[in-house]
BALOBA-1460 file (C-alpha; in Angstrom, 3 decimals):
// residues 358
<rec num="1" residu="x" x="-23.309" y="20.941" z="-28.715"/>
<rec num="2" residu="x" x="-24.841" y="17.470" z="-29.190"/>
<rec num="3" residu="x" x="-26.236" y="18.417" z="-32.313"/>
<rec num="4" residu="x" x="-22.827" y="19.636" z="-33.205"/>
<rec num="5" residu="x" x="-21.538" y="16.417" z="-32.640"/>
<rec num="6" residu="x" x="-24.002" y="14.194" z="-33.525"/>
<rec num="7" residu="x" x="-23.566" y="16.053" z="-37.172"/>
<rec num="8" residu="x" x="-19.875" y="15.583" z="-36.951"/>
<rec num="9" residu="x" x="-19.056" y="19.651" z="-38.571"/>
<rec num="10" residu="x" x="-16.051" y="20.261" z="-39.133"/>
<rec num="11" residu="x" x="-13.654" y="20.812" z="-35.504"/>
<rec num="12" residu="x" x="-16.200" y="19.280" z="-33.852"/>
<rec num="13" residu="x" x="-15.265" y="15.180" z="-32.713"/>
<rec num="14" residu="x" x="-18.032" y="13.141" z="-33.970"/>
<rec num="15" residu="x" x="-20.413" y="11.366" z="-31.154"/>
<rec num="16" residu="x" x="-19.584" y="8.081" z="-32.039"/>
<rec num="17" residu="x" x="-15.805" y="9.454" z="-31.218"/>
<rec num="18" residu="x" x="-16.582" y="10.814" z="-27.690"/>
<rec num="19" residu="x" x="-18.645" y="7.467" z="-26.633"/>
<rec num="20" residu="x" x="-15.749" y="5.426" z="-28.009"/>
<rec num="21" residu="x" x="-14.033" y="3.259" z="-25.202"/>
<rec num="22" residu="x" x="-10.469" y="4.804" z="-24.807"/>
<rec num="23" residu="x" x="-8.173" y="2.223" z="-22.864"/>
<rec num="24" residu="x" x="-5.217" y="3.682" z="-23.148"/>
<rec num="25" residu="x" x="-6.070" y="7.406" z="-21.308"/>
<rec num="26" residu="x" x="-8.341" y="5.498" z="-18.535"/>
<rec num="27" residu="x" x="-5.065" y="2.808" z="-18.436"/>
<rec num="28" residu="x" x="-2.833" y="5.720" z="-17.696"/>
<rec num="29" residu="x" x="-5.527" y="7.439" z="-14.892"/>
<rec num="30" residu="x" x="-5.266" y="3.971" z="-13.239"/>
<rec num="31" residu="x" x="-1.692" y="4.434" z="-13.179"/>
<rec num="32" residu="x" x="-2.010" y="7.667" z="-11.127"/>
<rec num="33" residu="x" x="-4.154" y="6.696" z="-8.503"/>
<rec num="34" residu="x" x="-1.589" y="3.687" z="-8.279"/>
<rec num="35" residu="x" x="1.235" y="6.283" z="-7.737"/>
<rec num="36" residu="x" x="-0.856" y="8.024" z="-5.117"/>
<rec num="37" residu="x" x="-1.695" y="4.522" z="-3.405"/>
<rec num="38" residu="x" x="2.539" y="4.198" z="-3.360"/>
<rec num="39" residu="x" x="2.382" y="7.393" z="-1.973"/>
<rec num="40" residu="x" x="0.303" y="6.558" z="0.500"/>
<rec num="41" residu="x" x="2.055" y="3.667" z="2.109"/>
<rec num="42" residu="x" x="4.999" y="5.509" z="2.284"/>
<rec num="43" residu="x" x="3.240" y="8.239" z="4.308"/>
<rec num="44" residu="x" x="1.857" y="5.407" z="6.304"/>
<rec num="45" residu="x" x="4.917" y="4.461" z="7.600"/>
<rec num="46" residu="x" x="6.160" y="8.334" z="8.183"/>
<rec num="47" residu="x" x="3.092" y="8.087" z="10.323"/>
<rec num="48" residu="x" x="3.436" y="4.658" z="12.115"/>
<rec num="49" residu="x" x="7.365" y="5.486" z="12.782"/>
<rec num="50" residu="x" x="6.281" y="9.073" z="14.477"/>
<rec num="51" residu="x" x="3.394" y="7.477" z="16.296"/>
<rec num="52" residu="x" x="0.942" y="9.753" z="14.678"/>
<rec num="53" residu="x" x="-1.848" y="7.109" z="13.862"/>
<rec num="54" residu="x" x="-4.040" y="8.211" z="16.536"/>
<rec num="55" residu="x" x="-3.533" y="12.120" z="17.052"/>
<rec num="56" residu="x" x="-6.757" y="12.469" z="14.843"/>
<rec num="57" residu="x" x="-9.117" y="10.939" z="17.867"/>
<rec num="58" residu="x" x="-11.901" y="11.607" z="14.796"/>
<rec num="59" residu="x" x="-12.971" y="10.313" z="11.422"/>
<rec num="60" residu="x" x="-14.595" y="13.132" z="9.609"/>
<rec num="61" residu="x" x="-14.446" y="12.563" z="6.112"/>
<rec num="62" residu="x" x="-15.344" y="15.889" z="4.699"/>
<rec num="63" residu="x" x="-14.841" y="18.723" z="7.426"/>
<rec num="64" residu="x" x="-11.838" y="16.806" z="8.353"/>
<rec num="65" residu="x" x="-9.875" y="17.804" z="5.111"/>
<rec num="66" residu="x" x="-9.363" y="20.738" z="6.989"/>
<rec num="67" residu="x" x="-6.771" y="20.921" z="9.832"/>
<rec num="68" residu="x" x="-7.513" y="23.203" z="12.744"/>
<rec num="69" residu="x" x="-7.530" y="26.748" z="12.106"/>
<rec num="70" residu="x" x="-6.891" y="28.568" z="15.017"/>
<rec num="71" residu="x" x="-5.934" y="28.363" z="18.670"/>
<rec num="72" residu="x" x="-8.799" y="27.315" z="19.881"/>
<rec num="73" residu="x" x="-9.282" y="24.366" z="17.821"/>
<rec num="74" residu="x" x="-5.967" y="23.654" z="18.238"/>
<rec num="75" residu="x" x="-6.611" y="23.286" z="22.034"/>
<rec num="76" residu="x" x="-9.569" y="20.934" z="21.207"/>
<rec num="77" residu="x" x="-7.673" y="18.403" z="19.598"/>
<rec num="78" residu="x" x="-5.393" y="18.383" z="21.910"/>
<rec num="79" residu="x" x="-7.281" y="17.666" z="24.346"/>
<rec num="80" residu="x" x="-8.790" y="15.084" z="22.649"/>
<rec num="81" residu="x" x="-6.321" y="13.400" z="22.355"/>
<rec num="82" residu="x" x="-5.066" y="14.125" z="25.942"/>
<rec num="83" residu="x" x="-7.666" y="11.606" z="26.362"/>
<rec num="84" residu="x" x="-6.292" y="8.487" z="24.742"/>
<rec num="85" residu="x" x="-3.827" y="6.100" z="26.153"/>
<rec num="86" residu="x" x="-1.388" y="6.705" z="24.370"/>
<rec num="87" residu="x" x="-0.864" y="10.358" z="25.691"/>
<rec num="88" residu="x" x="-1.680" y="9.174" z="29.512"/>
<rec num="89" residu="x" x="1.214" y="6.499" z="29.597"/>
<rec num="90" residu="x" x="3.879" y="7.184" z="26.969"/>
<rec num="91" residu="x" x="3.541" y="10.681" z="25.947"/>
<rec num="92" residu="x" x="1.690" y="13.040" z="28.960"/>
<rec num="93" residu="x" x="4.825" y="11.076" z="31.441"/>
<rec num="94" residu="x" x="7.407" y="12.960" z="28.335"/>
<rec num="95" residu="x" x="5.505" y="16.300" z="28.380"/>
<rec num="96" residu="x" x="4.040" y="16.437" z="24.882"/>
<rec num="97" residu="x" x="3.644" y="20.234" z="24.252"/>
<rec num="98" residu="x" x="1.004" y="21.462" z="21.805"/>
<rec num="99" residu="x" x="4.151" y="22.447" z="19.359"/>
<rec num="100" residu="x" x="5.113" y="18.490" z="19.315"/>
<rec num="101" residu="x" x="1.424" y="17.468" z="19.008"/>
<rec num="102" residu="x" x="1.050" y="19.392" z="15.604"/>
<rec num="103" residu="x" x="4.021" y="17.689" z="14.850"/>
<rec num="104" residu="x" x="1.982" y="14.248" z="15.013"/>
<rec num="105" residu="x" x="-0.989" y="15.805" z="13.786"/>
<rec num="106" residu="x" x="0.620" y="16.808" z="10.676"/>
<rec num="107" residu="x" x="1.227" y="13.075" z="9.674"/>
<rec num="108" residu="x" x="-2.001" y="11.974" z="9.929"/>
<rec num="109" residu="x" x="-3.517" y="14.794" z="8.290"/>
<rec num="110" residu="x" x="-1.441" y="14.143" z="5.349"/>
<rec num="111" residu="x" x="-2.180" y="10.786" z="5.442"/>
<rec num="112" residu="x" x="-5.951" y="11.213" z="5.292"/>
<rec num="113" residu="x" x="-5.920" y="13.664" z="3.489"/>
<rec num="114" residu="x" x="-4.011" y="11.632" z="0.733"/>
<rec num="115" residu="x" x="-6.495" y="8.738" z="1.191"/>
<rec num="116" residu="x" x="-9.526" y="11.326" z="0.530"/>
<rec num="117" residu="x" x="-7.425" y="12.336" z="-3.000"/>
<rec num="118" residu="x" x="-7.240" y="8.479" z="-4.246"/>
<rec num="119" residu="x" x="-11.024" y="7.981" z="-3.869"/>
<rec num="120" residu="x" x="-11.871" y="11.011" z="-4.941"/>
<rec num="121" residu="x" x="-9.767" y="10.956" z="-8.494"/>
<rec num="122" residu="x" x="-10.823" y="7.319" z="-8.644"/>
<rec num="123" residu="x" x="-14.499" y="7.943" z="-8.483"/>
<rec num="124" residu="x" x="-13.841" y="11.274" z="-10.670"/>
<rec num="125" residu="x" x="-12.260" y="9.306" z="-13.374"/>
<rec num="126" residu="x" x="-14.936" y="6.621" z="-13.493"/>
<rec num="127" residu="x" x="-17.832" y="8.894" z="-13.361"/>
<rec num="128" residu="x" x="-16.176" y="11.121" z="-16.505"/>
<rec num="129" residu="x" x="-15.510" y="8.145" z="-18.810"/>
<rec num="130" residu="x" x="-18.792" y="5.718" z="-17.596"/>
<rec num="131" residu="x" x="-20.791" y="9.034" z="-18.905"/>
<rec num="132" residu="x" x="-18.910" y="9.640" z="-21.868"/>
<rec num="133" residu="x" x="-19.271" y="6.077" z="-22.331"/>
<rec num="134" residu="x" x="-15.399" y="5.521" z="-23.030"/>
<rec num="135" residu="x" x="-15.157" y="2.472" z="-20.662"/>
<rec num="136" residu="x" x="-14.378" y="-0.602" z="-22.327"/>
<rec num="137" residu="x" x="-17.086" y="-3.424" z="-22.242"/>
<rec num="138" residu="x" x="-16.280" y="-5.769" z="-18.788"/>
<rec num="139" residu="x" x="-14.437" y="-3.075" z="-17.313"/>
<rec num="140" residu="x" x="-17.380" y="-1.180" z="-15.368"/>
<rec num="141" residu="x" x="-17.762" y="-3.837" z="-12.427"/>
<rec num="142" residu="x" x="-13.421" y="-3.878" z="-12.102"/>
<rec num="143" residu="x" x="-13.853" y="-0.143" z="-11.597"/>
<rec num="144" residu="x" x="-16.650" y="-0.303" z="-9.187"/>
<rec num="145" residu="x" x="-14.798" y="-2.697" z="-7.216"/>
<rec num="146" residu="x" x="-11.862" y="-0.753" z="-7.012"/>
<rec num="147" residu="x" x="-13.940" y="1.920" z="-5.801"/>
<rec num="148" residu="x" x="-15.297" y="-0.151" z="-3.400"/>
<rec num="149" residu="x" x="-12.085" y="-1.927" z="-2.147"/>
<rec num="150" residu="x" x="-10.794" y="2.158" z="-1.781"/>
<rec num="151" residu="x" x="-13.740" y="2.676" z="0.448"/>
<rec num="152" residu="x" x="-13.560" y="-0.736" z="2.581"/>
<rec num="153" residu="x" x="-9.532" y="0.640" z="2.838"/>
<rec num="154" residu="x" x="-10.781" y="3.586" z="4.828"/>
<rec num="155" residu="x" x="-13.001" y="1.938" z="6.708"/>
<rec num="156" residu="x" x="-10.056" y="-0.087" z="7.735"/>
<rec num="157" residu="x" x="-8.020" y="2.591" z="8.802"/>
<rec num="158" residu="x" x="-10.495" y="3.951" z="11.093"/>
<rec num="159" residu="x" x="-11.035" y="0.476" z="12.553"/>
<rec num="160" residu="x" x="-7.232" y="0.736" z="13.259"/>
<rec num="161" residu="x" x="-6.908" y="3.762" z="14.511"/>
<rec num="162" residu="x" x="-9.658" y="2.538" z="17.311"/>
<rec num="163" residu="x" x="-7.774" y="0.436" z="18.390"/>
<rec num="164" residu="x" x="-5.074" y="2.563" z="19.503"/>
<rec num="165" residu="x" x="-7.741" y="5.622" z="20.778"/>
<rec num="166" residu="x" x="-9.788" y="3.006" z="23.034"/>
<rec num="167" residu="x" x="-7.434" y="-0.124" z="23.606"/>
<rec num="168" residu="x" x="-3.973" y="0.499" z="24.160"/>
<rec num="169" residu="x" x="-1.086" y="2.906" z="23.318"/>
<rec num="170" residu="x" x="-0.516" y="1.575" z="19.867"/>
<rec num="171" residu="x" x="-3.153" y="0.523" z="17.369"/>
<rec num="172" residu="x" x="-3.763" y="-3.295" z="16.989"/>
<rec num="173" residu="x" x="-0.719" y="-5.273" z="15.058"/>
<rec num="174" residu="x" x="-3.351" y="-7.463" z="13.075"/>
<rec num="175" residu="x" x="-5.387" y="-4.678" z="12.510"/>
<rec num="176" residu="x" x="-2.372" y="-2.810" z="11.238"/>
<rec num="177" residu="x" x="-1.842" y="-5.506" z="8.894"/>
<rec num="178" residu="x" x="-5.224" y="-5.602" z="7.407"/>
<rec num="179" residu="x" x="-4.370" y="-2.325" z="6.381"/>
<rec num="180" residu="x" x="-2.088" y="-2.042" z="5.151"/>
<rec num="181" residu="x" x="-2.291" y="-5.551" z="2.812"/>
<rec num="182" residu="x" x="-5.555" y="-3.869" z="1.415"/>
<rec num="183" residu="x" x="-3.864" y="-0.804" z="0.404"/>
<rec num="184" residu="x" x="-1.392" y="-3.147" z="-1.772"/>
<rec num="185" residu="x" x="-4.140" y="-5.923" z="-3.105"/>
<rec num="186" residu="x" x="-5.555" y="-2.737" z="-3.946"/>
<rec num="187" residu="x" x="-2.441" y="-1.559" z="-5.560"/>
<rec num="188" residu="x" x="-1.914" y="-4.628" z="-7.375"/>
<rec num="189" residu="x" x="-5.980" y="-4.111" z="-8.702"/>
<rec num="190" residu="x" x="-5.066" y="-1.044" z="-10.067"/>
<rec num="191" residu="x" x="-2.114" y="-2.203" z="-11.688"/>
<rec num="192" residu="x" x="-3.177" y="-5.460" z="-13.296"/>
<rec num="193" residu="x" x="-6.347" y="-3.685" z="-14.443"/>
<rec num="194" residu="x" x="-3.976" y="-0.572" z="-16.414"/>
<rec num="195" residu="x" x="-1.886" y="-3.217" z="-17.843"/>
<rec num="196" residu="x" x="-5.534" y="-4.952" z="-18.876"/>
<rec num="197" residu="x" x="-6.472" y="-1.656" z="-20.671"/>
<rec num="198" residu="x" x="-3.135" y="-1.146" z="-22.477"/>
<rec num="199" residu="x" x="-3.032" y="-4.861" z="-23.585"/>
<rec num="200" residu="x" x="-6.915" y="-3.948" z="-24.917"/>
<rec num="201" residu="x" x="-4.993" y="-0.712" z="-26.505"/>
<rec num="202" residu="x" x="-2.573" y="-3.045" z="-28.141"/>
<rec num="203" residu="x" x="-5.303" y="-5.468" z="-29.532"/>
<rec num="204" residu="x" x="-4.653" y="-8.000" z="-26.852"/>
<rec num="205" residu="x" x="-7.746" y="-9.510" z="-24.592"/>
<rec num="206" residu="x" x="-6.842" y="-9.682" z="-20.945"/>
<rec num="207" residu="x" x="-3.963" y="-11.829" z="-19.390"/>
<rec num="208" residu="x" x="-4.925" y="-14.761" z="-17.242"/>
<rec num="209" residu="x" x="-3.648" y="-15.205" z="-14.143"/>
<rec num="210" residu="x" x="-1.492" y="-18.569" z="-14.319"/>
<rec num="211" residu="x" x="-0.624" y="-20.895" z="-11.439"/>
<rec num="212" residu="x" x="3.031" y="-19.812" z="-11.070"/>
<rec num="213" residu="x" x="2.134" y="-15.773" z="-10.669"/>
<rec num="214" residu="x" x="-0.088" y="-16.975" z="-8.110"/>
<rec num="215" residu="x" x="2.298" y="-18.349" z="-6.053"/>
<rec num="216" residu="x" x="4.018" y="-15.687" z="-6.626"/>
<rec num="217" residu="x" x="2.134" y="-13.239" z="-5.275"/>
<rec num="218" residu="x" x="0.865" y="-15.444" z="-2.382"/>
<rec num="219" residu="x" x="4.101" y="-15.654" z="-1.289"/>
<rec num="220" residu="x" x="4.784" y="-12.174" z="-1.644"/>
<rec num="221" residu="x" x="1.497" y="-11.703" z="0.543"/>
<rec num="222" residu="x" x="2.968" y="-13.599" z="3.257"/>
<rec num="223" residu="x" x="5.871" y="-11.687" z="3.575"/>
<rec num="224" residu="x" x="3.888" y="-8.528" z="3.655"/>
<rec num="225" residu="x" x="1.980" y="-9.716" z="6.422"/>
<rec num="226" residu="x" x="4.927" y="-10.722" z="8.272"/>
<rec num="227" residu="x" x="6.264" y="-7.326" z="7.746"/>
<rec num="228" residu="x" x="3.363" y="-5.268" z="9.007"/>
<rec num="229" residu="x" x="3.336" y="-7.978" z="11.967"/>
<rec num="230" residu="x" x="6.696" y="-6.869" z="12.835"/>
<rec num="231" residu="x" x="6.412" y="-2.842" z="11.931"/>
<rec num="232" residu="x" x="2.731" y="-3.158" z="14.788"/>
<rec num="233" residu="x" x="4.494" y="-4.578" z="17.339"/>
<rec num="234" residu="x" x="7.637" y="-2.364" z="16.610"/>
<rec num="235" residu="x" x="9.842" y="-6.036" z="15.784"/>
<rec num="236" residu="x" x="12.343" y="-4.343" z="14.739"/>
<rec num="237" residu="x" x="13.899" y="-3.243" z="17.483"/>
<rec num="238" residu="x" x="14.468" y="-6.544" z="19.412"/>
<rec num="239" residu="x" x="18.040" y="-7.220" z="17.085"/>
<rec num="240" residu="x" x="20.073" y="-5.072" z="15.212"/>
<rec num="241" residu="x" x="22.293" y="-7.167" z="13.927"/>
<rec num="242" residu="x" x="22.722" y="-9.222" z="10.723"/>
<rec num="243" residu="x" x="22.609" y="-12.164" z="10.020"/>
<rec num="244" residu="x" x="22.364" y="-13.228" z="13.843"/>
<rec num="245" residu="x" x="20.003" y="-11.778" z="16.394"/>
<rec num="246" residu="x" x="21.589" y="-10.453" z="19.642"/>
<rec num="247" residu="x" x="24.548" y="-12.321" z="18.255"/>
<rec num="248" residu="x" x="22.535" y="-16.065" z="17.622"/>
<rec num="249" residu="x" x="20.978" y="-17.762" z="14.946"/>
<rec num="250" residu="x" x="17.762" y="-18.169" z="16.683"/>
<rec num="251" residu="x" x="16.791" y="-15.428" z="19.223"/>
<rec num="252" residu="x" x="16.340" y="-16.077" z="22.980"/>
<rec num="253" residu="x" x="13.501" y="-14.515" z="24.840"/>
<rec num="254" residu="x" x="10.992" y="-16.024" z="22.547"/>
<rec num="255" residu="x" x="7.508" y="-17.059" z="24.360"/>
<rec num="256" residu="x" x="6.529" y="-20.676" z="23.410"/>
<rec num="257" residu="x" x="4.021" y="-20.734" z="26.323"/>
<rec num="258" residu="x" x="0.961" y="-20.716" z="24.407"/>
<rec num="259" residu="x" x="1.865" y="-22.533" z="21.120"/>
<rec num="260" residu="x" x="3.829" y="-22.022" z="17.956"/>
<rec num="261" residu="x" x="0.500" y="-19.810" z="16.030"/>
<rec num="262" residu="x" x="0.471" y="-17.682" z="18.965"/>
<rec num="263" residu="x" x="4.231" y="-16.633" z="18.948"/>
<rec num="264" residu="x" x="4.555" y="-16.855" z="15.538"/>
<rec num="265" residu="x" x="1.429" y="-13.978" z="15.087"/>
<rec num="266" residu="x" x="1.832" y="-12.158" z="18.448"/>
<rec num="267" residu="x" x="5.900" y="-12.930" z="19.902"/>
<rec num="268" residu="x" x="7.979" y="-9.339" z="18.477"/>
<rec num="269" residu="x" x="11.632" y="-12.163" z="18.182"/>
<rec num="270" residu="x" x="9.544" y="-15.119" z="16.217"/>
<rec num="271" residu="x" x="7.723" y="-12.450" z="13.996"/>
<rec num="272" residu="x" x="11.521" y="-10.973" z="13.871"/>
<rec num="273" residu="x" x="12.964" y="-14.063" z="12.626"/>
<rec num="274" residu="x" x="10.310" y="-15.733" z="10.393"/>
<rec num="275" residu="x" x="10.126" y="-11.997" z="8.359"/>
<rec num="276" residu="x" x="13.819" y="-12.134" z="8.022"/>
<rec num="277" residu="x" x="14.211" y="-15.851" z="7.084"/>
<rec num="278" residu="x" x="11.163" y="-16.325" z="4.660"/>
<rec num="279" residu="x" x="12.403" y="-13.461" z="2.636"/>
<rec num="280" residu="x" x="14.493" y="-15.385" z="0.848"/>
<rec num="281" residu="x" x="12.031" y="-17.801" z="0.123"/>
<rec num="282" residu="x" x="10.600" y="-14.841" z="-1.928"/>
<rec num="283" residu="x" x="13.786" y="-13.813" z="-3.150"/>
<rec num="284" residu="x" x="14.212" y="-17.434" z="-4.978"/>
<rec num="285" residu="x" x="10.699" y="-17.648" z="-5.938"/>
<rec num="286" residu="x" x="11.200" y="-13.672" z="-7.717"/>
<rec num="287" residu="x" x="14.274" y="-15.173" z="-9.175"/>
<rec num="288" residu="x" x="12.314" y="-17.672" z="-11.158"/>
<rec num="289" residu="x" x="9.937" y="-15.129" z="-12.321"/>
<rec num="290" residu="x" x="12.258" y="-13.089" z="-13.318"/>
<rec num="291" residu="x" x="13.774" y="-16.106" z="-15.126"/>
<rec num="292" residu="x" x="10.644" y="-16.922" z="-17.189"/>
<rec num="293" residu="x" x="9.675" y="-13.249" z="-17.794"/>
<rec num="294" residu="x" x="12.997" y="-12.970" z="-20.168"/>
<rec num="295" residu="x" x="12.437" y="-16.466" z="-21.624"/>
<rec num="296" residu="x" x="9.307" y="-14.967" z="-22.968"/>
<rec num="297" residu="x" x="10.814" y="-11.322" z="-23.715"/>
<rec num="298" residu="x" x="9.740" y="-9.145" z="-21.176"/>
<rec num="299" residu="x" x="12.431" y="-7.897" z="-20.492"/>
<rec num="300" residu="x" x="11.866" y="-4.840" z="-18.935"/>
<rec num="301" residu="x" x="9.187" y="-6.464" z="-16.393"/>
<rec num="302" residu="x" x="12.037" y="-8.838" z="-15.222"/>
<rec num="303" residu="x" x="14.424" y="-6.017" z="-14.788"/>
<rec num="304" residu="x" x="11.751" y="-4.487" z="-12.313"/>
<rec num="305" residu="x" x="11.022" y="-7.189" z="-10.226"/>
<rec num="306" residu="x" x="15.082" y="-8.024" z="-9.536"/>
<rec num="307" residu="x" x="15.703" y="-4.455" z="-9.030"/>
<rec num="308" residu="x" x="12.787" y="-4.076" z="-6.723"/>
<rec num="309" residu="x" x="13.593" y="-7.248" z="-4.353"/>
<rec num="310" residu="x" x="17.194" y="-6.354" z="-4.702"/>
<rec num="311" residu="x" x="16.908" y="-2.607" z="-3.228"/>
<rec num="312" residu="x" x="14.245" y="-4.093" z="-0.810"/>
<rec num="313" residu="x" x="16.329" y="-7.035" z="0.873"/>
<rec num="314" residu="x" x="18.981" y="-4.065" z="1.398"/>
<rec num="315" residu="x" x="17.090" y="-1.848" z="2.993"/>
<rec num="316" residu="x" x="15.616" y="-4.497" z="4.828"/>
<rec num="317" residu="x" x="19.546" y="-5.091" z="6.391"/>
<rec num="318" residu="x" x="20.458" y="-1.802" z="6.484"/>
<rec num="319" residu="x" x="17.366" y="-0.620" z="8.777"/>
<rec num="320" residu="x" x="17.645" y="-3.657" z="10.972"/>
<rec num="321" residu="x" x="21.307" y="-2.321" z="11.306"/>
<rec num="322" residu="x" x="20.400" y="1.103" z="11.815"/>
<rec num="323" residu="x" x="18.661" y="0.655" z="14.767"/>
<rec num="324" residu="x" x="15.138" y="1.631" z="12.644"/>
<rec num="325" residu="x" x="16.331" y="4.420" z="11.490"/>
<rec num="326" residu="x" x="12.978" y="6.310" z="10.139"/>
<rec num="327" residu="x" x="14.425" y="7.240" z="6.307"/>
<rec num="328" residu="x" x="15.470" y="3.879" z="6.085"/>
<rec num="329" residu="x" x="12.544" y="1.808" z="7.494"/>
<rec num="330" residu="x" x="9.968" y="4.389" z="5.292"/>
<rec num="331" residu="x" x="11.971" y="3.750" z="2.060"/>
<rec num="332" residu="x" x="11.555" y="-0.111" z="3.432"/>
<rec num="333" residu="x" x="8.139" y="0.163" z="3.441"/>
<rec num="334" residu="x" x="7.781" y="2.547" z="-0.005"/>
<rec num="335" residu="x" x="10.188" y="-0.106" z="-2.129"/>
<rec num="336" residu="x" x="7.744" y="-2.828" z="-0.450"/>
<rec num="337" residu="x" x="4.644" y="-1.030" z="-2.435"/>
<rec num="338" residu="x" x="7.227" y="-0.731" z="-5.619"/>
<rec num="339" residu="x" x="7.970" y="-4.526" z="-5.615"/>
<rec num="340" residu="x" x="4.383" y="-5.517" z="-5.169"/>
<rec num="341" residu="x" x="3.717" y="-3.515" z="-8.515"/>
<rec num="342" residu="x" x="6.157" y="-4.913" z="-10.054"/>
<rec num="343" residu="x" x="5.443" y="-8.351" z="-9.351"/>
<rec num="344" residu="x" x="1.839" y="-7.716" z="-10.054"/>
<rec num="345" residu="x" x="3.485" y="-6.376" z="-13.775"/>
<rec num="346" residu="x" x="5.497" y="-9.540" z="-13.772"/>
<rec num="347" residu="x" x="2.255" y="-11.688" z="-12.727"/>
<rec num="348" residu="x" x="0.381" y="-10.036" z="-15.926"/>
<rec num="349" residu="x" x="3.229" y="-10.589" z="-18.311"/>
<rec num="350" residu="x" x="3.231" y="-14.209" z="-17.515"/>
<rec num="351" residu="x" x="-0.344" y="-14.372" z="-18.232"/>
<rec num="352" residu="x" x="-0.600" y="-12.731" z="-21.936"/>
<rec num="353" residu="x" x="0.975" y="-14.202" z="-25.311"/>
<rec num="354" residu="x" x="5.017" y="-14.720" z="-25.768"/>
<rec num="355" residu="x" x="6.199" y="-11.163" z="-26.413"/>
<rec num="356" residu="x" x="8.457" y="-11.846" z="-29.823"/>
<rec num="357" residu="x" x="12.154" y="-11.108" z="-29.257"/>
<rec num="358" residu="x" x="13.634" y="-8.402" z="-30.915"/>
């Protein structure tokens, strides 16, 4: 077959062909595992609603793609997890039956099960275009550190989950946060580095990343982290109203005591209000980028970003006002994912050469 190739008969794609970098089909590979990654946080929060996070007492990477089998395993998870606070004080007191644990179980296995599917295309993909030699030059150590940031992302996630076996009845709030903001950067990695590879398609060399997208996404950042503040210590449910809370601009009941940082990172009204409040911060900031993305024609990357903030800052309202309801506060948390993909698109377009109006 080499021979065949290196001879270039007729039928037969040349070797210089096959070891050709080929941006545009690894571009649009990226793009998957970016699609699984949204998939991923919106499973997430299916799981973190449901309280599922720590029904796996277990991280078993590869016999662990497996749920149990039969009865008998069945019973061992169970009572596994018959083990963990969370089952002693809040569900063992309800009278969790085995039929409601699988219920639980389910999530989480999905979940995982998921995050075993993103590293494993990831590394897949790599692997068949570093040996084919089809990456583009400067592109190998992006890939590896996606990998890498896929791995640390796991990691993570057991760390979390830890928390809520060992410590307490619900996994940590910060470390629920660290999660979850390393399963977008990672999202916005993937993203930025497809729309790298299709500019390289197009003839382009890679955008910069200017001062304004920045801010941008920093901004963006902290209102992700002020969301997974409130979605650990279950925020939400302190107010459901809009735009007051329990009927006043500023809550009562929140704890000053031990400073501002502390209630502003650990107090479920202050995390509450800030989440609410700074989101319009973001809002304006989007507005602007959306506003500079059409003064340089791209159009279509403006279009996302408004529509993404729009349909976020609604659901936002309409699950406060729902009382959490768990189809609302997931599709919260899966338009989140969408918006940070889009501003990462918006980020890049800002970054590349004036697309020419039509």
């Amino acid at each position: 077959m080499s021979d065949a190739l290196a001879a270039g008969l007729p039928g037969t794609p040349s070797l210089a062909a096959v070891r050709s970098p080929r941006p545009l089909a690894l571009a649009r590979w990226l793009l998957i595992v970016a699609a699984l990654v949204v998939g991923i946080v919106a499973v997430g929060g299916i799981t973190r609603l449901t309280e599922s996070g720590v029904s796996i007492t277990e991280w078993k990477p590869v016999t662990g793609t497996l749920p149990p089998l039969n009865a008998a395993q069945w019973q061992a998870e169970f009572d596994a997890y018959r083990q963990t606070p969370q089952y002693l004080e809040v569900n063992g007191p309800q009278g969790m039956t085995l039929a409601t644990y699988k219920f639980i179980y389910f999530w989480e296995w999905v979940h995982r099960l998921i995050a075993r599917l993103i590293g494993t295309v990831l590394i897949a993909v790599t692997a068949w275009f570093w040996l084919r030699g089809q990456i583009p030059p400067g592109y190998k150590p992006r890939l590896l550190a996606l990998i890498a940031l896929i791995g640390l992302q796991g990691a993570i996630g057991w760390w979390m989950v830890q928390s809520g076996i060992v410590n307490d009845v619900r996994v940590s709030h910060f470390r629920l946060a660290t999660h979850l903001l390393t399963a977008l950067f990672s999202l916005g990695g993937l993203v930025w580095t497809a729309l790298d590879l299709l500019a390289l398609a197009r003839g382009e060399p890679p955008h910069r990343l200017t001062g304004f997208a920045a801010l941008a996404l920093g901004t963006l950042a902290l209102q992700l982290f002020m969301g997974a503040l409130v979605a650990g210590m279950r925020a939400g449910h302190v107010a459901s109203d809009w735009p007051l809370m329990q009927g006043a601009a500023v809550p009562e009941g929140i704890d000053w005591s031990r400073g501002v940082l502390h209630a502003a990172l650990n107090d479920p009204f202050l995390t509450h209000f800030d989440h609410r409040w700074f989101a319009w911060v973001v809002v304006a900031v989007l507005v602007v980028m959306g506003r500079k993305l059409r003064r340089i024609g791209a159009r279509p990357a403006s279009v996302a970003v408004h529509s993404a903030f729009g349909v976020q800052v609604l659901l936002g309202i309409a699950t406060v006002l729902s009382g959490i309801a768990l189809w609302l506060a997931v599709l919260h948390q899966l338009v989140g994912a969408l918006l940070v993909a889009a501003t990462a698109w918006g980020a890049h377009a800002l970054g590349g050469r004036p697309v020419e109006r039509v």
